[in-house]
N, CA, C and O atoms as a GROMACS GRO file, in nm:
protein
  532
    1UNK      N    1   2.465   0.672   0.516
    1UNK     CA    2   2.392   0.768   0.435
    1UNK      C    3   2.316   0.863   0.526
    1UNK      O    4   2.271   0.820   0.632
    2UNK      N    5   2.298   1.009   0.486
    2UNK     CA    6   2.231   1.089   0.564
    2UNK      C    7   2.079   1.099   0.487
    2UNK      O    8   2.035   1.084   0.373
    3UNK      N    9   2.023   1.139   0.634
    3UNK     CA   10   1.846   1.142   0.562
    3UNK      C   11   1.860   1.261   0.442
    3UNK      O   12   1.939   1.354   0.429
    4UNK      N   13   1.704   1.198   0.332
    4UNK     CA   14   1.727   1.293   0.213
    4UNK      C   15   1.852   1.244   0.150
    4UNK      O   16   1.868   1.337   0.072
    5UNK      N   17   1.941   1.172   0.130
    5UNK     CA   18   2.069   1.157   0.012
    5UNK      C   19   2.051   1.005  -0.028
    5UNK      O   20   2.017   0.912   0.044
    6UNK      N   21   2.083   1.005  -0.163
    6UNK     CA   22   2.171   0.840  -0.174
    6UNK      C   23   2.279   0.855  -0.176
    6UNK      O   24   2.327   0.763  -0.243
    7UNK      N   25   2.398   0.958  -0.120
    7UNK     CA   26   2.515   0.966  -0.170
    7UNK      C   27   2.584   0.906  -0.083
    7UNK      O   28   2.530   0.907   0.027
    8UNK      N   29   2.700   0.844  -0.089
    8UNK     CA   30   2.772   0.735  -0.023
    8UNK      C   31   2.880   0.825   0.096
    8UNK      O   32   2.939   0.914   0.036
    9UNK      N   33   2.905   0.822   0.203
    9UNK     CA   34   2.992   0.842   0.261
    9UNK      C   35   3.097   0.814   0.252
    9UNK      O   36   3.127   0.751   0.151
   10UNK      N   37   3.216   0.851   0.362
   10UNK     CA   38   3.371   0.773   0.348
   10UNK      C   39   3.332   0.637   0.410
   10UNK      O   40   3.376   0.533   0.361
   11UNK      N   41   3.235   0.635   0.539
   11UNK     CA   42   3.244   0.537   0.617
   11UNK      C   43   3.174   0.431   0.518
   11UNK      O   44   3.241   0.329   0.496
   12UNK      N   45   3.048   0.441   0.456
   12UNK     CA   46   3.045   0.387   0.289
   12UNK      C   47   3.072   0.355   0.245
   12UNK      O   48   3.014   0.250   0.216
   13UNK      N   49   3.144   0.374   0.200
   13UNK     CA   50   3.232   0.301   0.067
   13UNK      C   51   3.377   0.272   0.110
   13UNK      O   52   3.469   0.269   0.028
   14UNK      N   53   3.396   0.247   0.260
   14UNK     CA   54   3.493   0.157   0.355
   14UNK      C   55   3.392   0.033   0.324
   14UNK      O   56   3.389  -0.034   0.220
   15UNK      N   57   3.353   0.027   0.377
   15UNK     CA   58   3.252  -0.067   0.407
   15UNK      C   59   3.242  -0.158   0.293
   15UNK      O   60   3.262  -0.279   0.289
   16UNK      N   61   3.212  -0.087   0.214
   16UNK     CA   62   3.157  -0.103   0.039
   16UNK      C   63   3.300  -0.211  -0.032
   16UNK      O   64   3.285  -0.308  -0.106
   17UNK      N   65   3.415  -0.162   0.014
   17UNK     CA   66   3.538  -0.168  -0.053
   17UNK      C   67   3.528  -0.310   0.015
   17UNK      O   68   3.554  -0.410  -0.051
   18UNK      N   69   3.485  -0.320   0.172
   18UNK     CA   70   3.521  -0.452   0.255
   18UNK      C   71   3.411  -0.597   0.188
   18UNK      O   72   3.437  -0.718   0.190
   19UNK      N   73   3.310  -0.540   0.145
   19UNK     CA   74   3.201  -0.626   0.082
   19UNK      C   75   3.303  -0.638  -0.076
   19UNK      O   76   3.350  -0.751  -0.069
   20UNK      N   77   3.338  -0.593  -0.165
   20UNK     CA   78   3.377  -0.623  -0.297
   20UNK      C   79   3.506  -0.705  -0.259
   20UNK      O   80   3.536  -0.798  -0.333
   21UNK      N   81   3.601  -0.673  -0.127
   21UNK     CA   82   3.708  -0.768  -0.107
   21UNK      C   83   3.592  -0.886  -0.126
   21UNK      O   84   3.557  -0.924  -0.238
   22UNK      N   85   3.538  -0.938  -0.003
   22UNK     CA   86   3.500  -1.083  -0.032
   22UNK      C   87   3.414  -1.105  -0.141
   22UNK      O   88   3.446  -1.219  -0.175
   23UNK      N   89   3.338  -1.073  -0.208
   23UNK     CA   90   3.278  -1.059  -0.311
   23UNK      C   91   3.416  -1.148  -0.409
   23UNK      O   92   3.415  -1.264  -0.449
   24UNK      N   93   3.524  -1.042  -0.425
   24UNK     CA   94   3.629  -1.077  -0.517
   24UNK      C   95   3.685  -1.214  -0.441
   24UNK      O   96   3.646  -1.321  -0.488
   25UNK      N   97   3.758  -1.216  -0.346
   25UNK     CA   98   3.786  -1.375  -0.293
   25UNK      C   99   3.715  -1.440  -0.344
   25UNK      O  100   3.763  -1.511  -0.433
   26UNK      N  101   3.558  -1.451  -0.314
   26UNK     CA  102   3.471  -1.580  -0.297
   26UNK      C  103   3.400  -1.540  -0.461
   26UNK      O  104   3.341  -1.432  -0.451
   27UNK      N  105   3.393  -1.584  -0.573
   27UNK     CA  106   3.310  -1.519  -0.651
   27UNK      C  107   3.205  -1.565  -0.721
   27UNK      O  108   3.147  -1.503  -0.810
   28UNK      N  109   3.168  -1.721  -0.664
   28UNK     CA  110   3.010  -1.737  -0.590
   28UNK      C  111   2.948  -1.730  -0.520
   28UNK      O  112   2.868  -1.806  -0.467
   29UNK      N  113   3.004  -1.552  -0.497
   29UNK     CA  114   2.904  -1.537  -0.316
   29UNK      C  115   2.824  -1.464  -0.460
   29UNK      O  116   2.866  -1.425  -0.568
   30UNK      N  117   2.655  -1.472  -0.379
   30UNK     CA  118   2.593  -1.309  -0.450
   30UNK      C  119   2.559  -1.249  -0.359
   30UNK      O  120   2.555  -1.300  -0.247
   31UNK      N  121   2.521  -1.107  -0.388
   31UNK     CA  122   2.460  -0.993  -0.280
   31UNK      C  123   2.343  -0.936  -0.336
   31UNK      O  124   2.327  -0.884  -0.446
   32UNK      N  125   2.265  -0.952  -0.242
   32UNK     CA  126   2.133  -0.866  -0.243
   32UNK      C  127   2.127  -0.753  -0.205
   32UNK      O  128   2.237  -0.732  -0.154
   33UNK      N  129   2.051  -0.641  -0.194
   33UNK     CA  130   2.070  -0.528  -0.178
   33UNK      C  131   1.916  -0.476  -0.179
   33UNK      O  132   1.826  -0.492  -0.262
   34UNK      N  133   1.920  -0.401  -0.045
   34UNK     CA  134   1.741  -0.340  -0.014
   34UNK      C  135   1.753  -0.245  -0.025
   34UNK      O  136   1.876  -0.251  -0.028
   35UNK      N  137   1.733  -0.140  -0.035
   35UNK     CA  138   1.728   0.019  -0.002
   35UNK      C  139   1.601   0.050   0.083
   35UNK      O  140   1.490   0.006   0.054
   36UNK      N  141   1.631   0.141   0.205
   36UNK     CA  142   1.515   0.183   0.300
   36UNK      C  143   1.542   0.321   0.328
   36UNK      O  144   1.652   0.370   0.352
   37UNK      N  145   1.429   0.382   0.322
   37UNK     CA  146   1.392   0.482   0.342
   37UNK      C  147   1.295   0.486   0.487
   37UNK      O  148   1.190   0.425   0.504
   38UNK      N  149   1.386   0.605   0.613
   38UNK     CA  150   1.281   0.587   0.719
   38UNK      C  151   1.212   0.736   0.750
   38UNK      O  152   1.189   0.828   0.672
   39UNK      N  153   1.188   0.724   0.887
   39UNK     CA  154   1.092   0.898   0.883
   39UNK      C  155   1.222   0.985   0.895
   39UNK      O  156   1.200   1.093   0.840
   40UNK      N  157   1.353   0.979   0.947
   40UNK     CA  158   1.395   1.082   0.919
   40UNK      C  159   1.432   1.153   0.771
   40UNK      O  160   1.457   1.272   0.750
   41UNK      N  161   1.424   1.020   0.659
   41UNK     CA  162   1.426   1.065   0.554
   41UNK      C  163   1.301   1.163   0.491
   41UNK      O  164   1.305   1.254   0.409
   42UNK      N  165   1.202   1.107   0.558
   42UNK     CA  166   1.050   1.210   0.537
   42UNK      C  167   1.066   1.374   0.611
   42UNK      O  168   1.035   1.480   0.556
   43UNK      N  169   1.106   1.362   0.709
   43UNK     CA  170   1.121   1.501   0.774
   43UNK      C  171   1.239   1.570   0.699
   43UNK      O  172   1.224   1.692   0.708
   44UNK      N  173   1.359   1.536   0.621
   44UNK     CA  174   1.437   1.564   0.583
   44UNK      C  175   1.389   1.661   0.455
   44UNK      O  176   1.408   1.780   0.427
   45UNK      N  177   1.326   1.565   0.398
   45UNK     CA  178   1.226   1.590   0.240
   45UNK      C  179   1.174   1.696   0.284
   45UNK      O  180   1.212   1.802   0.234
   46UNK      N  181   1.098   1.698   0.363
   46UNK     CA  182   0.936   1.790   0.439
   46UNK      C  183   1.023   1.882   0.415
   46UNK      O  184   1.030   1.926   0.300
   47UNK      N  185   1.115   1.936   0.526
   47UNK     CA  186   1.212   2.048   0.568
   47UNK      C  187   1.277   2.106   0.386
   47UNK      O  188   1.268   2.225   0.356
   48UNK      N  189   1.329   2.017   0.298
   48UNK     CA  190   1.387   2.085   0.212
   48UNK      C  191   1.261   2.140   0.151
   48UNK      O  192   1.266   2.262   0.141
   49UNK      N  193   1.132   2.077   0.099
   49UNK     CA  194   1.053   2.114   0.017
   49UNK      C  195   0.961   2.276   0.089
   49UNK      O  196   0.900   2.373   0.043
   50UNK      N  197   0.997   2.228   0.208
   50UNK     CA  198   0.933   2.414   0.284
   50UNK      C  199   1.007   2.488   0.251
   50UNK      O  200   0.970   2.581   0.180
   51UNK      N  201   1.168   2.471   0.298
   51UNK     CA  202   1.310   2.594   0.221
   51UNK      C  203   1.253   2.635   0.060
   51UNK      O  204   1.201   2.744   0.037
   52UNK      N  205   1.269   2.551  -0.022
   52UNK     CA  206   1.209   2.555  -0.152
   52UNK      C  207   1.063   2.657  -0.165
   52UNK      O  208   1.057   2.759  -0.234
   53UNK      N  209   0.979   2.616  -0.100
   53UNK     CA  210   0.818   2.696  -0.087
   53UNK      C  211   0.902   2.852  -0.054
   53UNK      O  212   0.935   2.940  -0.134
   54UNK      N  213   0.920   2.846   0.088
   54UNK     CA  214   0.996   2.971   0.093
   54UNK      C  215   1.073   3.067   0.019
   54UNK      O  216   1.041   3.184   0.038
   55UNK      N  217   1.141   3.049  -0.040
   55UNK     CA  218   1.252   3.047  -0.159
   55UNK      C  219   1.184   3.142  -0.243
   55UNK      O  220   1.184   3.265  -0.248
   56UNK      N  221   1.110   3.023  -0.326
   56UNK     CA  222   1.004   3.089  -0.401
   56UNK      C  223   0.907   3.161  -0.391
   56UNK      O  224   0.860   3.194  -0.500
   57UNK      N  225   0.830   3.220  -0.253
   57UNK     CA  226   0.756   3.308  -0.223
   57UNK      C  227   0.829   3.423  -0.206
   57UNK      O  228   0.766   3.527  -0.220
   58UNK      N  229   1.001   3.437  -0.168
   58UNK     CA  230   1.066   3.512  -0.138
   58UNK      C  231   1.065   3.571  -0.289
   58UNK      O  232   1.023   3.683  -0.317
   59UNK      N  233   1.105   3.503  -0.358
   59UNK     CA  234   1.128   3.558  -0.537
   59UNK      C  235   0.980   3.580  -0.606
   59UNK      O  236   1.005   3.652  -0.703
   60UNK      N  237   0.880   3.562  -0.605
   60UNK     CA  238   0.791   3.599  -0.609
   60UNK      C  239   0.752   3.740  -0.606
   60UNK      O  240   0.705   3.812  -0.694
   61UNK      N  241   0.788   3.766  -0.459
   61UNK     CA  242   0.674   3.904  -0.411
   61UNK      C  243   0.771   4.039  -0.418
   61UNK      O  244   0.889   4.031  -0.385
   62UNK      N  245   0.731   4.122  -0.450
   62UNK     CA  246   0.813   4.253  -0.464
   62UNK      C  247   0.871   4.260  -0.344
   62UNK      O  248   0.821   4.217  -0.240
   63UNK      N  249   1.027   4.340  -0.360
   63UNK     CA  250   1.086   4.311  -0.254
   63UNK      C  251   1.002   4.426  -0.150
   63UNK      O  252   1.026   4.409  -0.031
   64UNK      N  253   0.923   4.521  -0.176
   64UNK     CA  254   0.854   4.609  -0.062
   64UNK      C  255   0.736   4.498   0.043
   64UNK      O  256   0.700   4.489   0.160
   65UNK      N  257   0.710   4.433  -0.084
   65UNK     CA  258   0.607   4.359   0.003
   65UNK      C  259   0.612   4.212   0.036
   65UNK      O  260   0.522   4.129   0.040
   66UNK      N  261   0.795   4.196   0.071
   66UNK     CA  262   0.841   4.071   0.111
   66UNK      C  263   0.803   4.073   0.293
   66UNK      O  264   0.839   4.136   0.393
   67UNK      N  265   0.699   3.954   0.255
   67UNK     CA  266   0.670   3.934   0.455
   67UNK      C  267   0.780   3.929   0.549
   67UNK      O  268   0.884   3.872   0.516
   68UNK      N  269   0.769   3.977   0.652
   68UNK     CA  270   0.883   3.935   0.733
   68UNK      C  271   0.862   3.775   0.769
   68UNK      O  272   0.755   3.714   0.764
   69UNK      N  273   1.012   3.713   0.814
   69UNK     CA  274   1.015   3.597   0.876
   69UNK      C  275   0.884   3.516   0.976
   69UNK      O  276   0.866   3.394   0.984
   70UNK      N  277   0.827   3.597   1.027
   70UNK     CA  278   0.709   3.530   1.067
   70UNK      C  279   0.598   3.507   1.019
   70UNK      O  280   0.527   3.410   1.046
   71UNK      N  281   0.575   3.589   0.947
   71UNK     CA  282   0.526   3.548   0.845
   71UNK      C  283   0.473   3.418   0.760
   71UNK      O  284   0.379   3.339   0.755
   72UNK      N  285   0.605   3.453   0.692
   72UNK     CA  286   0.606   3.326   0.578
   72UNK      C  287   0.626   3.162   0.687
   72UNK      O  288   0.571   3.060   0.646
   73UNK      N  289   0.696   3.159   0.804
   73UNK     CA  290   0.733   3.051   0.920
   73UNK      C  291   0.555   3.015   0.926
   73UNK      O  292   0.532   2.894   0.921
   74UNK      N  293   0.428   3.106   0.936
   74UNK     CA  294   0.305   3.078   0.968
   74UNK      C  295   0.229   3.026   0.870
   74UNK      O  296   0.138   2.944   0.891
   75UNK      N  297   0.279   3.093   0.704
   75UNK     CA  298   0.190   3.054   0.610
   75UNK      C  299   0.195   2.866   0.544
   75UNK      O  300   0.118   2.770   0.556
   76UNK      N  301   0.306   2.885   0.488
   76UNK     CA  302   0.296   2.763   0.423
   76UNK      C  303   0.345   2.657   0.520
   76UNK      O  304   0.421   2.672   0.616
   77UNK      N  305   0.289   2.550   0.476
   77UNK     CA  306   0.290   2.394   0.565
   77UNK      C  307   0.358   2.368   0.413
   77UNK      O  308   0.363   2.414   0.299
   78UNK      N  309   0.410   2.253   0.505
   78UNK     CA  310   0.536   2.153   0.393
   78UNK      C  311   0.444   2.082   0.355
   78UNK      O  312   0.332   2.082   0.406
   79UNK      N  313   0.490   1.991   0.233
   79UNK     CA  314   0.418   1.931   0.166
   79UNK      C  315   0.431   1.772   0.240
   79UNK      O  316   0.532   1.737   0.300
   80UNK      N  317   0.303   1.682   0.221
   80UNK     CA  318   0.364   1.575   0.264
   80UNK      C  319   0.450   1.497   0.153
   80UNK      O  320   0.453   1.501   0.030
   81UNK      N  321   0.514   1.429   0.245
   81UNK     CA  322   0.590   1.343   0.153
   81UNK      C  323   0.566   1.230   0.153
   81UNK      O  324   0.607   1.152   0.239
   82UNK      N  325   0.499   1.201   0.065
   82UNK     CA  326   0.437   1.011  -0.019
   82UNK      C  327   0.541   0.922   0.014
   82UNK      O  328   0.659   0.955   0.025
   83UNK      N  329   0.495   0.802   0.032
   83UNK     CA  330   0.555   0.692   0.009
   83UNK      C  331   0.669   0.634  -0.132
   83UNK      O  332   0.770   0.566  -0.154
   84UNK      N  333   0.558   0.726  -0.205
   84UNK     CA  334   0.641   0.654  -0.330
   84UNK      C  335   0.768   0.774  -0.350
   84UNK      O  336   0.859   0.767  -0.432
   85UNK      N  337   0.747   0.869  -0.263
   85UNK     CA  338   0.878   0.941  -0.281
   85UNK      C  339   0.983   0.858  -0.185
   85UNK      O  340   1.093   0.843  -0.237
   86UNK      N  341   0.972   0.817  -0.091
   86UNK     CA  342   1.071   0.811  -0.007
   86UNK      C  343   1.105   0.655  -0.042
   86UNK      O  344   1.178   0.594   0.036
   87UNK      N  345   1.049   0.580  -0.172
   87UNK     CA  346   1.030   0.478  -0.202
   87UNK      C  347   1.158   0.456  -0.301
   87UNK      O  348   1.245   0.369  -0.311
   88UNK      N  349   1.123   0.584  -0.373
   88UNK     CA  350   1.175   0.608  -0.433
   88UNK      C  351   1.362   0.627  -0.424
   88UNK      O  352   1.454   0.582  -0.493
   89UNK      N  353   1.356   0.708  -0.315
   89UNK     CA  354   1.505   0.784  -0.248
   89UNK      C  355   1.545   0.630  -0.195
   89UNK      O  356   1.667   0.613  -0.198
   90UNK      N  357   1.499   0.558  -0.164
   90UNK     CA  358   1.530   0.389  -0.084
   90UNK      C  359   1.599   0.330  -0.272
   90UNK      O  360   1.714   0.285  -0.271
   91UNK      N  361   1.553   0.332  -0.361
   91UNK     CA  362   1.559   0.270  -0.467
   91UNK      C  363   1.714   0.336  -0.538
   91UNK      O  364   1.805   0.274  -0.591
   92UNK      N  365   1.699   0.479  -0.514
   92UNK     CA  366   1.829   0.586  -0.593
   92UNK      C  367   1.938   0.502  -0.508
   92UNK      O  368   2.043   0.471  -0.565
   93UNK      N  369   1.915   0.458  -0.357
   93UNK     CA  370   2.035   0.422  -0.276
   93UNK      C  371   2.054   0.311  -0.359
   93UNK      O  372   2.154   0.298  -0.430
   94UNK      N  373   1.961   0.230  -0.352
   94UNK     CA  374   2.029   0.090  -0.412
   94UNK      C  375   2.120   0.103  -0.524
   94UNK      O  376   2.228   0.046  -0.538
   95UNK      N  377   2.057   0.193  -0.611
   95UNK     CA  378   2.115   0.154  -0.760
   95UNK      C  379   2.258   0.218  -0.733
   95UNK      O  380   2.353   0.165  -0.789
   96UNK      N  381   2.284   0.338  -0.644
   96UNK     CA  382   2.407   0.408  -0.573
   96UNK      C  383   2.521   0.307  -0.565
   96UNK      O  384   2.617   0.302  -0.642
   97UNK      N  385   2.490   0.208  -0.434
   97UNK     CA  386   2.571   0.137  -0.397
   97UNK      C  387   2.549   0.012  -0.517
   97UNK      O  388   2.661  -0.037  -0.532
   98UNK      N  389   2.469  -0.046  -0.590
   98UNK     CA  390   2.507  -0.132  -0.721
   98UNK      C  391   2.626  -0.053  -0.801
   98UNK      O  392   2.743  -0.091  -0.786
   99UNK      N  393   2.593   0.062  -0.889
   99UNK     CA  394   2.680   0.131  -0.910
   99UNK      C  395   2.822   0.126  -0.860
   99UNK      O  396   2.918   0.112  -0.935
  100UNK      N  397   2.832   0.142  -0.707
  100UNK     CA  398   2.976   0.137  -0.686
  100UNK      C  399   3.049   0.039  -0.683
  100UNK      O  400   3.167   0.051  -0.715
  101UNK      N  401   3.001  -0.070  -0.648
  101UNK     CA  402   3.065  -0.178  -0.654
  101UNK      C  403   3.083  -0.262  -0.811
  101UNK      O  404   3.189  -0.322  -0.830
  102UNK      N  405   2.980  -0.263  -0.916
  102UNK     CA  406   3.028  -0.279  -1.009
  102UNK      C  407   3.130  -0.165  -1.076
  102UNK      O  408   3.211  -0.219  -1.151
  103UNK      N  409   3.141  -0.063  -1.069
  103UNK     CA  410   3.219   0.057  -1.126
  103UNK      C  411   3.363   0.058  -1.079
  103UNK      O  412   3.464   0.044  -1.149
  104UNK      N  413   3.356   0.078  -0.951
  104UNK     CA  414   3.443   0.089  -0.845
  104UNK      C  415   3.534   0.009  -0.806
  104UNK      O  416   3.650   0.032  -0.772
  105UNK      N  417   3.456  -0.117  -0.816
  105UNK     CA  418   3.539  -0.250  -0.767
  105UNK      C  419   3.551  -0.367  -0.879
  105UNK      O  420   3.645  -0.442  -0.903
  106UNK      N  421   3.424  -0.356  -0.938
  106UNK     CA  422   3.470  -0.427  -1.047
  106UNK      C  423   3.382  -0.582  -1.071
  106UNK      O  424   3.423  -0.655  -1.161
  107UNK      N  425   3.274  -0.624  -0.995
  107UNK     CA  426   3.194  -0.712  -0.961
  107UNK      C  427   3.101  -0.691  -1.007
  107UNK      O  428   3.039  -0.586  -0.990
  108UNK      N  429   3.047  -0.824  -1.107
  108UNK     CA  430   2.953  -0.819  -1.216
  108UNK      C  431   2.830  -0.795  -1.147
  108UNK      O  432   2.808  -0.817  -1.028
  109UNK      N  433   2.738  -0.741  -1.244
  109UNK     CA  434   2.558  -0.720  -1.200
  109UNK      C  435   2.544  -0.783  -1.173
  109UNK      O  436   2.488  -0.774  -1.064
  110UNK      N  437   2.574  -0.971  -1.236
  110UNK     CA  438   2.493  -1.075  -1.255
  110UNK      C  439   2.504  -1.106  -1.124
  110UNK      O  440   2.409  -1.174  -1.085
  111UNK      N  441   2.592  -1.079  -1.033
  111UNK     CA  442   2.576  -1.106  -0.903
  111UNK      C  443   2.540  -1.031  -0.770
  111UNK      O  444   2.551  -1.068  -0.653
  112UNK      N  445   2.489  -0.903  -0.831
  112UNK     CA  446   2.446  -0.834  -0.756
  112UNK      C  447   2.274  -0.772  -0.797
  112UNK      O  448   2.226  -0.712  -0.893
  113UNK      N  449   2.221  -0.822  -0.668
  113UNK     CA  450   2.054  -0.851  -0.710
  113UNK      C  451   1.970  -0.761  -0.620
  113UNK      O  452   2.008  -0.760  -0.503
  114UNK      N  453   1.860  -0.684  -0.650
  114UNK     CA  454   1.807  -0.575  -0.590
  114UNK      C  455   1.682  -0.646  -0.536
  114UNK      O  456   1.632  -0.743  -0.593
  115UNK      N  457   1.641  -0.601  -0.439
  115UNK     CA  458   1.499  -0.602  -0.333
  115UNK      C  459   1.408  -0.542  -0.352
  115UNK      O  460   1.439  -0.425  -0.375
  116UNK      N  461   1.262  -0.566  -0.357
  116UNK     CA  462   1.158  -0.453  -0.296
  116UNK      C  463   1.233  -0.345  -0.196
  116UNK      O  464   1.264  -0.387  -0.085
  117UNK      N  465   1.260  -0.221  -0.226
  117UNK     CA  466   1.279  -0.101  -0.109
  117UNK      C  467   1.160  -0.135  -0.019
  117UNK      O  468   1.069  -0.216  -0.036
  118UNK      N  469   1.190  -0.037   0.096
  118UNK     CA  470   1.102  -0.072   0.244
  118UNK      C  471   1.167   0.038   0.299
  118UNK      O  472   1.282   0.082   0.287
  119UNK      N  473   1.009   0.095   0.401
  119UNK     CA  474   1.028   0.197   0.476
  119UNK      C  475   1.019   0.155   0.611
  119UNK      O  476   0.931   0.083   0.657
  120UNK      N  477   1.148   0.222   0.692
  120UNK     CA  478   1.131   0.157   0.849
  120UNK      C  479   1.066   0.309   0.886
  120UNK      O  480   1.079   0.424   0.845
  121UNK      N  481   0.990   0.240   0.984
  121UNK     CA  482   0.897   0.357   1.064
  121UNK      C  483   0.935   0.415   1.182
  121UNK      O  484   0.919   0.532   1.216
  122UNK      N  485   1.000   0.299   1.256
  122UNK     CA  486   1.107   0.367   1.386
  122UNK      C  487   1.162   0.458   1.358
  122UNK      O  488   1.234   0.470   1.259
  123UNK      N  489   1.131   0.569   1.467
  123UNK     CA  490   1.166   0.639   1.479
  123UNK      C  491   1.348   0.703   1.503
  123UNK      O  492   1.402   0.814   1.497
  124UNK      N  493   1.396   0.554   1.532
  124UNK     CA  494   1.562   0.609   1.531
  124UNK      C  495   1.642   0.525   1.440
  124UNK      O  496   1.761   0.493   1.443
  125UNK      N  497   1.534   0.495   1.349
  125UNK     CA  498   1.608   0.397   1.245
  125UNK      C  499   1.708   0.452   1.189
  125UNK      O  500   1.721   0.565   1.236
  126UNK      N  501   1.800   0.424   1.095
  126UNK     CA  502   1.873   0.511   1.011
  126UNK      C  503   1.874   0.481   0.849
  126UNK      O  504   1.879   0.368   0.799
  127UNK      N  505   1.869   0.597   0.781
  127UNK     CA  506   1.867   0.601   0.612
  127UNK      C  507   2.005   0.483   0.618
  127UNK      O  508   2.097   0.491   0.698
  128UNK      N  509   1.985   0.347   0.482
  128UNK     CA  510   2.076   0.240   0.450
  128UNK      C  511   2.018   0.180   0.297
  128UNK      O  512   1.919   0.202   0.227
  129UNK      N  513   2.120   0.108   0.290
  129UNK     CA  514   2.060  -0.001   0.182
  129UNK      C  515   2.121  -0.108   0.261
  129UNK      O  516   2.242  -0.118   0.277
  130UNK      N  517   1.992  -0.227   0.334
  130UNK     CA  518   2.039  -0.361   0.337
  130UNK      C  519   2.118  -0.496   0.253
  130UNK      O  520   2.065  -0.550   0.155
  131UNK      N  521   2.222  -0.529   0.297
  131UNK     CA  522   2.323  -0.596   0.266
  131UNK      C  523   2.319  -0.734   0.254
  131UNK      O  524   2.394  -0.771   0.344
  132UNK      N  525   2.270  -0.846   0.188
  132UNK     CA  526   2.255  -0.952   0.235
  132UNK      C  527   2.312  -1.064   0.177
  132UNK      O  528   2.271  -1.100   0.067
  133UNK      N  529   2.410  -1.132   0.239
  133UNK     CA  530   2.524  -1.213   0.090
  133UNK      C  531   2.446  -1.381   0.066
  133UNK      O  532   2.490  -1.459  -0.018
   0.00000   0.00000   0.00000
């Protein structure tokens, strides 16, 4: 997953397809499932919600008295982005990859069980939903 998305990749839902094989073999395994959200998902957010600010100051102001680029780069600061947002984007993943594997593959809810989301703070962590059979 890339920071900012729950949307599944190819390498994803390889992966995804390799978990519902054994899932289907074994079909008293269950799977748990975490969703995490880390800081590159926060800087990701930050960055779209400034484009957005921008955007809209651009449509706003008459086009005579549209600032130039340095401008607007000086005025507005991004918004922060809360916990419970990126808490949130950790949670959209989970239900993503629940979704695919019951939809997709065909493996009941009853065996697929969700986590408290969690934010990793490392810095080179990467946007996931943890896997745990």
């Amino acid at each position: 997953m890339r920071p900012a998305e729950s949307s599944l990749n190819t390498e994803n839902r390889e992966y995804l397809f390799k978990i519902g094989d054994l899932l289907t073999e074994r079909p008293g395994l269950q799977l748990s499932m975490c969703g995490v959200a880390t800081t590159a998902d926060r800087e990701a957010l930050a960055a779209i919600a400034l484009n957005e600010m921008l955007a809209s100051i651009e449509e706003e102001a008459p086009e005579e008295e549209v600032p130039d680029a340095t401008q607007i780069a000086q005025e507005p600061v991004p918004p922060e982005i809360s916990e419970s947002e990126l808490l949130a984007l950790a949670a959209m993943r989970t239900q993503v990859v629940t979704d695919f594997l019951a939809t997709e593959i065909g493996i009941s809810t009853e065996r697929l069980f969700t986590c408290r989301e969690t934010i990793d703070a490392d810095a080179e962590a990467q946007p996931r939903v943890r896997l745990s059979l």
